[in-house]
C-alpha positions in Angstrom: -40.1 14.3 -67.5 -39.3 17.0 -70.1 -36.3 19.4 -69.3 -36.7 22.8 -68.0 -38.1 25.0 -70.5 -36.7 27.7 -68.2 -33.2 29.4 -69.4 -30.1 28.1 -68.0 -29.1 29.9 -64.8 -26.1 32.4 -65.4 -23.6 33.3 -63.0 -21.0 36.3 -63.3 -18.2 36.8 -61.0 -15.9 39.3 -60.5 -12.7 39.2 -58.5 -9.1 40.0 -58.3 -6.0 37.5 -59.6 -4.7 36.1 -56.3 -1.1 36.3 -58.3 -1.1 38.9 -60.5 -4.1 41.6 -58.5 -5.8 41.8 -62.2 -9.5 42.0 -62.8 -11.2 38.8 -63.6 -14.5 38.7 -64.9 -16.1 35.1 -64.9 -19.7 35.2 -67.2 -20.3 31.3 -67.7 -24.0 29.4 -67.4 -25.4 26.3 -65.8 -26.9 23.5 -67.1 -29.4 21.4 -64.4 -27.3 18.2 -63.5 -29.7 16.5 -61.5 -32.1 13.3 -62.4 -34.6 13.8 -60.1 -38.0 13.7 -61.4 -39.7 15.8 -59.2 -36.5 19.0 -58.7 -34.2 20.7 -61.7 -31.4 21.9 -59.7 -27.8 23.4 -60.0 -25.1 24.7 -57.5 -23.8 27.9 -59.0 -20.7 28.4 -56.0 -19.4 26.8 -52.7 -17.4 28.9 -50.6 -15.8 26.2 -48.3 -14.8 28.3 -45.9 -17.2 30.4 -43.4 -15.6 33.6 -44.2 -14.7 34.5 -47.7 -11.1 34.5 -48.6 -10.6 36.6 -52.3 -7.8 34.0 -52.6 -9.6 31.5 -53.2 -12.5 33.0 -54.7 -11.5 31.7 -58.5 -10.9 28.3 -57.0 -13.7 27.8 -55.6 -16.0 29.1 -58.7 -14.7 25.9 -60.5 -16.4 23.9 -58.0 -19.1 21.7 -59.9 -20.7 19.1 -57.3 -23.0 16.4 -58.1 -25.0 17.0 -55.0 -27.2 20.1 -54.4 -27.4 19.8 -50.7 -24.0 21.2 -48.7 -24.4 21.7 -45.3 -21.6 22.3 -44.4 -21.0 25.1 -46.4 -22.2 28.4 -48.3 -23.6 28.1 -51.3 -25.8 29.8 -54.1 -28.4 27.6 -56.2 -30.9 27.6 -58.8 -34.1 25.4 -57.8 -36.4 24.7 -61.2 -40.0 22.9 -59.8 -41.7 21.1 -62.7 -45.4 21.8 -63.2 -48.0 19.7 -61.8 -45.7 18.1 -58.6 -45.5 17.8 -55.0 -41.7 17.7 -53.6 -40.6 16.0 -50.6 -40.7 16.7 -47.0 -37.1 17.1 -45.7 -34.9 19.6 -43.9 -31.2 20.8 -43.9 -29.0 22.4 -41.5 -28.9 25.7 -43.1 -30.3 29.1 -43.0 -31.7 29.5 -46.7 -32.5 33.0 -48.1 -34.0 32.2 -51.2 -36.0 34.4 -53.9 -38.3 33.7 -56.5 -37.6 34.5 -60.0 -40.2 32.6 -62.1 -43.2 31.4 -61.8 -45.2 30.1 -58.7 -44.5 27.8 -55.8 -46.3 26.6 -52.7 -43.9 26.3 -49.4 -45.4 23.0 -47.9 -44.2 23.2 -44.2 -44.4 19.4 -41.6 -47.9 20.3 -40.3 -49.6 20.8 -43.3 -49.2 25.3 -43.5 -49.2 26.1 -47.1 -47.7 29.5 -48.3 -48.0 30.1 -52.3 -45.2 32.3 -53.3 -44.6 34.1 -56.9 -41.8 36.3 -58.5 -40.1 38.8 -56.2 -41.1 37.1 -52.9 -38.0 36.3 -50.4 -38.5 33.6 -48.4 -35.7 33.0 -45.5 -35.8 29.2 -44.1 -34.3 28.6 -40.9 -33.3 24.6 -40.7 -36.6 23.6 -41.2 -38.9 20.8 -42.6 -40.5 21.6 -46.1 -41.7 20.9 -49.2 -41.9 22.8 -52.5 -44.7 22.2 -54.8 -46.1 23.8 -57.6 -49.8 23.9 -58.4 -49.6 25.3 -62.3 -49.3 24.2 -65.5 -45.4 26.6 -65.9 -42.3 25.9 -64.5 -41.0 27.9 -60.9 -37.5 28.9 -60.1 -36.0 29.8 -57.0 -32.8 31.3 -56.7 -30.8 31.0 -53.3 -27.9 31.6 -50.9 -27.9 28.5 -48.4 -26.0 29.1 -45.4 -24.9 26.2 -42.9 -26.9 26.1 -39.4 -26.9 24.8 -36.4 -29.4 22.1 -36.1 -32.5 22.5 -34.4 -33.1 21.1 -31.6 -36.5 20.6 -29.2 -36.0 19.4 -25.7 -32.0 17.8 -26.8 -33.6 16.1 -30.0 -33.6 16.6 -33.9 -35.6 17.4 -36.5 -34.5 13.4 -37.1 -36.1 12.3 -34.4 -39.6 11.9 -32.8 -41.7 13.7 -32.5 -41.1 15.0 -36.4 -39.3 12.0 -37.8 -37.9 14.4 -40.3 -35.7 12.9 -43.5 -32.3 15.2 -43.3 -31.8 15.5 -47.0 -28.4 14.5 -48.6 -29.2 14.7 -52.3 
């Protein structure tokens, strides 16, 4: 598969020097580390901790993990979809609030429900299981802010178990 034609995702942070209280302006970009044929992706900042501590705000933004999927913690990402392909059903225990920013998609939900999404649109998913396709002959990006989740759970059981038999992604 050919690499994203898309530009490389840039991230810009701003903060405060935990020693010396001076501005610090962080302007770098992101290239796509993972292999997978059918997802471009890259994690662009982990917060470990569920509230935000301006301490360790510059620690954290040198965070560069292999793995896209942290569910155990906030994170923003940049998803590229390839033309032409049909992702995965799978689900993670997060709340994702994710947005568009080129191109076209199609939300693939366990039952077969198909939403097509384009630039602009804001989709929030709520530990779900889903797929994200794209129908054209461009690239898609989505950009997002993943947040960790309690599981769901339907009479005591997991999206793991029957009667969805969902695959809890780790990639």
């Amino acid at each position: 598969m050919s690499p994203t034609p898309l530009p490389a995702p840039r991230r810009i942070l701003v903060a405060h020097s935990p020693t010396s209280g001076e501005a610090v302006l962080l302007d770098d970009t992101f290239p796509h580390p993972t292999e997978d044929e059918h997802v471009k992706a890259q994690v662009g900042y982990i917060q470990a901790e569920p509230l935000g501590d301006p301490s360790k705000a510059l620690e954290w933004a040198e965070s560069r993990p292999k793995k896209i999927s942290h569910d155990d913690q906030i994170s923003i990402r940049w998803v590229d979809i390839p033309p032409n392909s049909d992702g995965a059903l799978h689900f993670t225990d997060t709340f994702d609030y994710l947005v568009i920013t080129h191109g076209e998609a199609v939300l693939v939900l366990h039952d077969g429900t198909t939403k097509t999404v384009t630039v602009g649109d804001v989709i929030v998913q709520i530990a779900n299981i889903h797929a994200w396709s794209n129908k054209t002959s461009e690239w898609a990006r989505f950009f997002g802010v993943v947040v960790p989740s309690k599981p769901f759970k339907l009479d005591g059981k997991g999206l793991e178990e029957a009667p969805f038999n969902g695959y809890h992604a780790q990639f």
